[in-house]
Structures are given as structure tokens and as C-alpha cells.
MARLO-593900 format. One record per residue (C-alpha): residue in three letters; y, z, x. Coordinates in steps of 0.02 Angstrom, whole numbers, plus 32768, in hexadecimal, padded with zeros to 4 digits. Each point is the difference from the previous one (the first is absolute). Layout:
% residues N
+------+------+------+------+
! code !   py !   pz !   px !
+------+------+------+------+
!  ala !    Y !    Z !    X !
...
+------+------+------+------+
% end
This chain:
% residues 241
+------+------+------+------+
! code !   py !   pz !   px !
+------+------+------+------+
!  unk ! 6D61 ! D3E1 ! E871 !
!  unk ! 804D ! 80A9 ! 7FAD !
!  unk ! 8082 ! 800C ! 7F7E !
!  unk ! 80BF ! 805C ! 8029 !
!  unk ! 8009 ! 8052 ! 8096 !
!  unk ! 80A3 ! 805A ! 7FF6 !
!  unk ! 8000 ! 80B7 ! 803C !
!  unk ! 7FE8 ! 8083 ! 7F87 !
!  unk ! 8027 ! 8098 ! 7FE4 !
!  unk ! 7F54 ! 8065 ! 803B !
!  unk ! 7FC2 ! 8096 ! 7FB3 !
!  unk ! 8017 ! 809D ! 807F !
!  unk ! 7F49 ! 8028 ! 8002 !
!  unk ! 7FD5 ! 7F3E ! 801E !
!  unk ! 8080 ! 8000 ! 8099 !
!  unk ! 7FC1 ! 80B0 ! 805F !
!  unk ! 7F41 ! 7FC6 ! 7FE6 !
!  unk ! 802E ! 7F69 ! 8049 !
!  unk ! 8069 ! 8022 ! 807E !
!  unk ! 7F72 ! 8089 ! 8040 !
!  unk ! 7F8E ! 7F87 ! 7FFC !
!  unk ! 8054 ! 7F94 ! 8083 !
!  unk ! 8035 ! 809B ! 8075 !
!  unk ! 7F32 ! 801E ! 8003 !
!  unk ! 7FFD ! 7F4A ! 8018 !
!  unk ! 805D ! 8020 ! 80B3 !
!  unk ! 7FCF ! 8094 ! 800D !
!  unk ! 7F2B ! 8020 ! 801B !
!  unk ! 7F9E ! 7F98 ! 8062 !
!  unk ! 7F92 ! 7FCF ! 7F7A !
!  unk ! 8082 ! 7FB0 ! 7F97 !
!  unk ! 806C ! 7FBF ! 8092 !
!  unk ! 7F45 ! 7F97 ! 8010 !
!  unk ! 7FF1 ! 7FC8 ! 7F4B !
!  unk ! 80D2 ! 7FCC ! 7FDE !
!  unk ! 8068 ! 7FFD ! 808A !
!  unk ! 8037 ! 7F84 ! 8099 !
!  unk ! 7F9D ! 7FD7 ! 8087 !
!  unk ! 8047 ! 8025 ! 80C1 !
!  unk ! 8012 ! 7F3C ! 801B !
!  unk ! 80C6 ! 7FCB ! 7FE2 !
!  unk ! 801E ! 7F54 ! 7F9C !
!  unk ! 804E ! 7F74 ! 806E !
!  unk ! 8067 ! 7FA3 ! 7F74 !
!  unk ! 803D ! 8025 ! 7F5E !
!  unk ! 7FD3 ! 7F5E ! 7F77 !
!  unk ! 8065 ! 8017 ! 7F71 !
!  unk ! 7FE2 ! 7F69 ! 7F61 !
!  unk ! 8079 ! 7FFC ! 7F7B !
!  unk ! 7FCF ! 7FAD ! 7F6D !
!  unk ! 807C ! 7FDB ! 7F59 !
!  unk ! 7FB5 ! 804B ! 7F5A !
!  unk ! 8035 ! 7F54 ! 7FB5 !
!  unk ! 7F81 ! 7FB4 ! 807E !
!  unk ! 7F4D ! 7FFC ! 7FC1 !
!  unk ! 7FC0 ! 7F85 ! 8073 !
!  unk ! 8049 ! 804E ! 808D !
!  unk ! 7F88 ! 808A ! 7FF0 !
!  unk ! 7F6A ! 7F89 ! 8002 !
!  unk ! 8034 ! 7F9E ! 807E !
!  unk ! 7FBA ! 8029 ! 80C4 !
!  unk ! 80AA ! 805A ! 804C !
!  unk ! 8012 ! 800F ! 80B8 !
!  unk ! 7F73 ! 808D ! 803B !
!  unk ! 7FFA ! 8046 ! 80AC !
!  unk ! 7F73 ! 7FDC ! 8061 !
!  unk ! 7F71 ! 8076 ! 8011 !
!  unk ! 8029 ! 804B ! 809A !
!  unk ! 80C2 ! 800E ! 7FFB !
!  unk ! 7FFB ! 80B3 ! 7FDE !
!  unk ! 806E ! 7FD3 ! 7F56 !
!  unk ! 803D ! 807F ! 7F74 !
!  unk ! 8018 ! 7F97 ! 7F59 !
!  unk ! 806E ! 8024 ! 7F7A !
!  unk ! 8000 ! 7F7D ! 7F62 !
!  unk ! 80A3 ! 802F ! 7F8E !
!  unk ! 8014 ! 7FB8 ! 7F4C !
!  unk ! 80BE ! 7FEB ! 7FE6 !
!  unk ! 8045 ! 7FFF ! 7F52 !
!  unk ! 8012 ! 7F52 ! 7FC4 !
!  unk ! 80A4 ! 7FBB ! 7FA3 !
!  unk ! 7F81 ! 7FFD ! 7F7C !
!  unk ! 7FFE ! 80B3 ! 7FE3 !
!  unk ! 7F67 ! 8055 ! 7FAB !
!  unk ! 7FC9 ! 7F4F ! 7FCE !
!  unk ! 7FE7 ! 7FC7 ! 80A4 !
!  unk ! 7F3E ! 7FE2 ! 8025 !
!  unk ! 801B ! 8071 ! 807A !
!  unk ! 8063 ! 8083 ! 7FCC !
!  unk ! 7F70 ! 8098 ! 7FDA !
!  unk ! 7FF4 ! 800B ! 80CE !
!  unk ! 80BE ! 7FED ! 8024 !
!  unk ! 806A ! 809C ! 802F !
!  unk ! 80B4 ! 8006 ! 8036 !
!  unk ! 7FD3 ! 804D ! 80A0 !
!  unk ! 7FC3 ! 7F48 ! 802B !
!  unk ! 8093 ! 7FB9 ! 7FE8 !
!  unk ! 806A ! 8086 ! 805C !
!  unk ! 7F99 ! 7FEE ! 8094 !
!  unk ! 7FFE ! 7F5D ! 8003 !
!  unk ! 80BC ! 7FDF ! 7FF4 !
!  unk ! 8001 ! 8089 ! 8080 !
!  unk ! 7FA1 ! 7F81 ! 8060 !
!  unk ! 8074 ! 7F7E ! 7FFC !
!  unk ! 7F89 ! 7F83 ! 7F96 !
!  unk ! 7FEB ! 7FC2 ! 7F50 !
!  unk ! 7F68 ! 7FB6 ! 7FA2 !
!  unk ! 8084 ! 7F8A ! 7FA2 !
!  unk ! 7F69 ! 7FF5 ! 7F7D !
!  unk ! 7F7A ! 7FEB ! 8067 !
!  unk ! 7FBD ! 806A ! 809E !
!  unk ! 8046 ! 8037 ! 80B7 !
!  unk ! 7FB6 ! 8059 ! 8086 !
!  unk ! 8044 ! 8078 ! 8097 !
!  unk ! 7FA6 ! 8030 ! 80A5 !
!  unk ! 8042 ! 8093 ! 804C !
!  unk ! 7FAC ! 8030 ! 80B5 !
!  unk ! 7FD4 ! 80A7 ! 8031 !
!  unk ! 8034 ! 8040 ! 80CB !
!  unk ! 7F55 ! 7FEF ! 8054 !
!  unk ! 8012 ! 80C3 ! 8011 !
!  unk ! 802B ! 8048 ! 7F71 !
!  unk ! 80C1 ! 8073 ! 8003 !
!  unk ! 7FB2 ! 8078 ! 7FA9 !
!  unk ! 7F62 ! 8044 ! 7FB3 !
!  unk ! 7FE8 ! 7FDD ! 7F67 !
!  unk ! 7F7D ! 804F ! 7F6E !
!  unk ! 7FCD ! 7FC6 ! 7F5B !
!  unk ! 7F77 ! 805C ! 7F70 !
!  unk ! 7FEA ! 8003 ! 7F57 !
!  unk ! 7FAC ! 8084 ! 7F80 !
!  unk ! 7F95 ! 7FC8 ! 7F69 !
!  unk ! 8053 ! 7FDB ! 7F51 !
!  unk ! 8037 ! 8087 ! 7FA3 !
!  unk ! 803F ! 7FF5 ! 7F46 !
!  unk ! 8049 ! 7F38 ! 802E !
!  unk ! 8044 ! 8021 ! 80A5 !
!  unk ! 7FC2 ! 8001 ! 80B6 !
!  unk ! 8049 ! 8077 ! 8086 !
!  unk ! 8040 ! 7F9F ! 8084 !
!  unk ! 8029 ! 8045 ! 80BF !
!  unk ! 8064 ! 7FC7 ! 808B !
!  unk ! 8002 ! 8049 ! 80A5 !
!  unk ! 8077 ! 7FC7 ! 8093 !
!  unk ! 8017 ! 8054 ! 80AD !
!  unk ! 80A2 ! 7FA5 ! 8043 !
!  unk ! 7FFD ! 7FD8 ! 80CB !
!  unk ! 804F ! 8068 ! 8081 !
!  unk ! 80A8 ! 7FBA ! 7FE6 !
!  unk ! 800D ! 7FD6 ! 7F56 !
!  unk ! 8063 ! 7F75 ! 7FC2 !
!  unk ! 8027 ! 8036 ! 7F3A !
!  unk ! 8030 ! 800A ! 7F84 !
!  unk ! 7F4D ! 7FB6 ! 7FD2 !
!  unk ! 7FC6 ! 7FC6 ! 7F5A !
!  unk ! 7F71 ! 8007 ! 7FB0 !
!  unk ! 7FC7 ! 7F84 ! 7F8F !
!  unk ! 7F48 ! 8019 ! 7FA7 !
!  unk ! 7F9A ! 7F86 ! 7F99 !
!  unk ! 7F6C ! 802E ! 7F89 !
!  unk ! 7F9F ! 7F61 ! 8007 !
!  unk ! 7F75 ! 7FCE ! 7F8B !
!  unk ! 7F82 ! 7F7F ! 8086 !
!  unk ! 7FB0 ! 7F82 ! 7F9B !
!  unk ! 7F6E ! 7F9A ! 803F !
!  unk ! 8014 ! 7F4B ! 802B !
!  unk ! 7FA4 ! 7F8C ! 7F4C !
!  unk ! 803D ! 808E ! 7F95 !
!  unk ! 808F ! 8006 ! 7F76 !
!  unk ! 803C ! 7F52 ! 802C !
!  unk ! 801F ! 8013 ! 80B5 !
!  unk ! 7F9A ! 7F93 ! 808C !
!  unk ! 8032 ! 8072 ! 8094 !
!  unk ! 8001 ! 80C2 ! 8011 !
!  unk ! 809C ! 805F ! 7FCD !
!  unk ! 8051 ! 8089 ! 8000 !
!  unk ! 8078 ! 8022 ! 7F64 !
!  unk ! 8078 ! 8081 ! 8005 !
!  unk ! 7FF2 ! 806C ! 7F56 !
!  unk ! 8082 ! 8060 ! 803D !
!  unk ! 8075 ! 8044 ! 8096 !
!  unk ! 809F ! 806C ! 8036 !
!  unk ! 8076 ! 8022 ! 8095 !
!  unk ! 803D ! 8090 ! 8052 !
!  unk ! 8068 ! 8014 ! 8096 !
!  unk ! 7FD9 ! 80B5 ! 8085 !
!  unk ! 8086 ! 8020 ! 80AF !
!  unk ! 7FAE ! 804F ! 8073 !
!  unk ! 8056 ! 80B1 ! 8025 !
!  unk ! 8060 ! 7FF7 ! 80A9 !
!  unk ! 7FAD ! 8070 ! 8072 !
!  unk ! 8020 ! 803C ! 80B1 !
!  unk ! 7F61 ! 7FE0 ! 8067 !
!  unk ! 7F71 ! 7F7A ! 7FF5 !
!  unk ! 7F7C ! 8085 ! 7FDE !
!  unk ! 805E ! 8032 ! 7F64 !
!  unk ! 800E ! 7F3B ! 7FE5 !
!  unk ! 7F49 ! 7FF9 ! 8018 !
!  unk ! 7FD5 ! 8073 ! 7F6D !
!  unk ! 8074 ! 7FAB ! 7F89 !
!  unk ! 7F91 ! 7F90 ! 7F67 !
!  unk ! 8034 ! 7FC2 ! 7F40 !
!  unk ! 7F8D ! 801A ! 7F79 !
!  unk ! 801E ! 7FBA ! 7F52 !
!  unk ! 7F9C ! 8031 ! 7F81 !
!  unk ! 8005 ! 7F9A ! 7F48 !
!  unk ! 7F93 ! 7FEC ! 7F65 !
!  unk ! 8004 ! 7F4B ! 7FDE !
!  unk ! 7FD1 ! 7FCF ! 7F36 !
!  unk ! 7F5F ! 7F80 ! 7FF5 !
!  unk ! 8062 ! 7F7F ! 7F80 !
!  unk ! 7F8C ! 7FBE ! 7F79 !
!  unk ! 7F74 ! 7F8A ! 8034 !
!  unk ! 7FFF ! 8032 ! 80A2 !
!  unk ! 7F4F ! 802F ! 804F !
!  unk ! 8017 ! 80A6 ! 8054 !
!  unk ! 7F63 ! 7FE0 ! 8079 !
!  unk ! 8060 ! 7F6D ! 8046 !
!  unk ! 80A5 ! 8060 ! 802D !
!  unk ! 8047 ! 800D ! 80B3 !
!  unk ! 8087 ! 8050 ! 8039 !
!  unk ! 8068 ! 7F98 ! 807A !
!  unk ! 809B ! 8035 ! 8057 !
!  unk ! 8071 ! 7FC6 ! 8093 !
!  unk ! 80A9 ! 8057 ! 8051 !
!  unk ! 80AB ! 7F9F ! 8055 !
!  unk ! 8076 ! 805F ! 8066 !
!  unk ! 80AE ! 800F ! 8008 !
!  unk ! 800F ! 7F53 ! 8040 !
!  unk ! 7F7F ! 7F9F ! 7F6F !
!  unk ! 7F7B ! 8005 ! 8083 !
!  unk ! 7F5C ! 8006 ! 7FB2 !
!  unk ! 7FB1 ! 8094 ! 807C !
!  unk ! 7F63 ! 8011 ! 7F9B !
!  unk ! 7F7C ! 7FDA ! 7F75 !
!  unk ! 7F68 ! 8042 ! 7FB4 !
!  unk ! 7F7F ! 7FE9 ! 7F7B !
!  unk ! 7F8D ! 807A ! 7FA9 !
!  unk ! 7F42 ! 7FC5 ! 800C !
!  unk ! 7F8A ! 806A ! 7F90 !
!  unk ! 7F49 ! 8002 ! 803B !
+------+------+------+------+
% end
């Protein structure tokens, strides 16, 4: 499941190839068909948290959405009292335990899981893609048009997930582990009339590193935005074709 997944320090030529990769990832038709998100918004938000000191946690059946619930699923390796000699601790980053305690919850050891729902219409439109590799790192793009009265500041929070197949590397169900993620926070500039208002978007462009042991052809980009109040407004997933 990957080996340290701190952020490093990327090379300058690593970051601009990336990070054009995932502006052409938004930005032709061809590649918004082969890595970007499709026009149907996510109902829910499933996030599992599992503790790196928790092997069996990972190969035990968690809760899954059902098929048709319309579900984006995060599953988030916290670092383990353990440390680096938890069974776990390869697929843990810190990020997991930030968001988690942002969250309110605690694996205590074992696992926890949040459901977040999404408003039926979405406060915002929101736009994920994603380049190819590059030199260890995958450009990663985020693009948010805020609604006619926006409610900011908003935050951004992105996830580069690795899916892995339900029966593989120890896990009955499918998941989706989080190699890596960051937050950012945009206010929308004040402006005087609603067409101005209208023409107002947020786009975050990053290169995100591939940490070792990670399969590059199962990366996603995942990404959701709260308001000013916590409000989740929006979610969306990269699907590559």
C-alpha cells in the first residue's frame, strides 16, 4: 500500500509539466473525456477512517453505500500510536488525522466512518481533472463557479485517491485510499451586480507527488468545497475513460 507519503519538495520542471498537464486536463474536450468529472453531482459524501495500528480493520467489510446512492468514498489511514511500526503505517498521512479530528471523530484504534449529504442541487458548480504523471507527480485541477450570491469564504479541500478493486491487497470491498490531499480557502470578490456575480469562478491548480507504491493508472482526483458556514455545497470525482 505505498511507503511515506509526506510532501516533498518537487523539482520545478516536475511541478510546471504537471501542473500543464492538468490545465489540458480541463481544458480540451478530448482530455476533459479521458480524466475529468462527469456532469452528474454526488448525493453523499462516505468518508472511512481506519487506524494504521488496525490491520484487520482494513480486511474487514466497512459500511459501503449502496449501488445507487450516488456516494463519493474516501478511505483515510490515520497514523497509529504505533508510529512507522504500525501494520498500517506505509498508507497513513497526517492529513487523515487532521481531517478527521476536523470531523469531530476518532478511530480510538480501530475504524470510524462520516456521511456528509450533498443539497439535492448543488450551491455551486463544481470541476475536477487530472493530467498524466510526470517525473512522480500528477497535475491536479479544481474548478468552482460559486452561486449568484455566494456564501464564502469557501474552502477547498482535494484528495488524490488511489481506487483499489474489491479481493485485492487484503481488502473484501472496493476502496478508495487517499495517497494524498490539501486545503485551500478562496472569498469571492464583492461585486456590484449579479451579472458580474455570474462570471465570478475559483480555479486551483496543484501538482500532487505519486508516493512510492502507488499505481499511477489507479489515481483519482477527488475534491469537495464548504462555505462560510461548514456547509458542504459541492463534490466531485475525476473518472478517466
Amino acid at each position: 500500500m505505498g511507503a511515506d507519503t509526506r510532501p516533498r519538495a518537487p523539482a520545478a520542471p516536475a511541478v510546471f509539466c504537471a501542473a500543464l498537464a492538468a490545465a489540458l486536463a480541463l481544458g480540451t474536450p478530448a482530455a476533459q473525456a479521458r480524466c475529468a468529472s462527469p456532469a452528474a453531482a454526488p448525493r453523499l459524501l462516505l468518508e472511512r477512517f481506519i487506524s494504521a495500528d488496525c490491520a484487520q480493520c482494513w480486511a474487514q467489510p466497512p459500511l459501503a453505500p449502496a449501488p445507487d446512492s450516488g456516494a463519493l468514498v474516501l478511505d483515510w489511514i490515520v497514523p497509529g500510536e504505533r508510529g512507522d511500526d504500525a501494520p498500517l503505517a506505509a498508507a497513513a498521512t497526517p492529513e487523515a488525522a487532521a481531517r478527521q479530528a476536523g470531523l469531530g471523530g476518532s478511530a480510538h484504534g480501530g475504524s470510524d466512518v462520516h456521511v456528509t449529504d450533498l443539497p439535492a442541487r448543488p450551491l455551486g458548480r463544481l470541476r475536477v481533472g487530472q493530467g498524466p504523471p510526470v517525473a512522480d507527480y500528477l497535475g491536479a485541477t479544481a474548478y468552482f463557479t460559486p452561486p449568484a450570491h455566494p456564501a464564502g469564504p469557501y474552502r477547498l479541500s482535494v484528495a488524490l485517491v488511489e481506487s483499489i478493486a474489491a479481493g485485492t491487497e487484503g481488502t473484501p470491498v472496493a476502496r478508495q485510499l487517499v495517497r494524498g490531499a490539501f486545503d485551500t480557502t478562496w472569498a469571492a470578490p464583492a461585486t456590484a451586480t449579479a451579472a458580474a456575480r455570474k462570471g465570478q469562478h475559483w480555479m486551483e491548480l496543484r501538482p500532487m507527488r505519486i508516493p512510492e507504491g502507488a499505481q499511477p493508472e489507479r489515481l483519482r482526483v477527488l475534491a469537495w468545497v464548504q462555505d462560510g458556514a461548514g456547509r458542504l455545497v459541492a463534490a466531485a470525482q475525476s473518472r478517466c475513460e
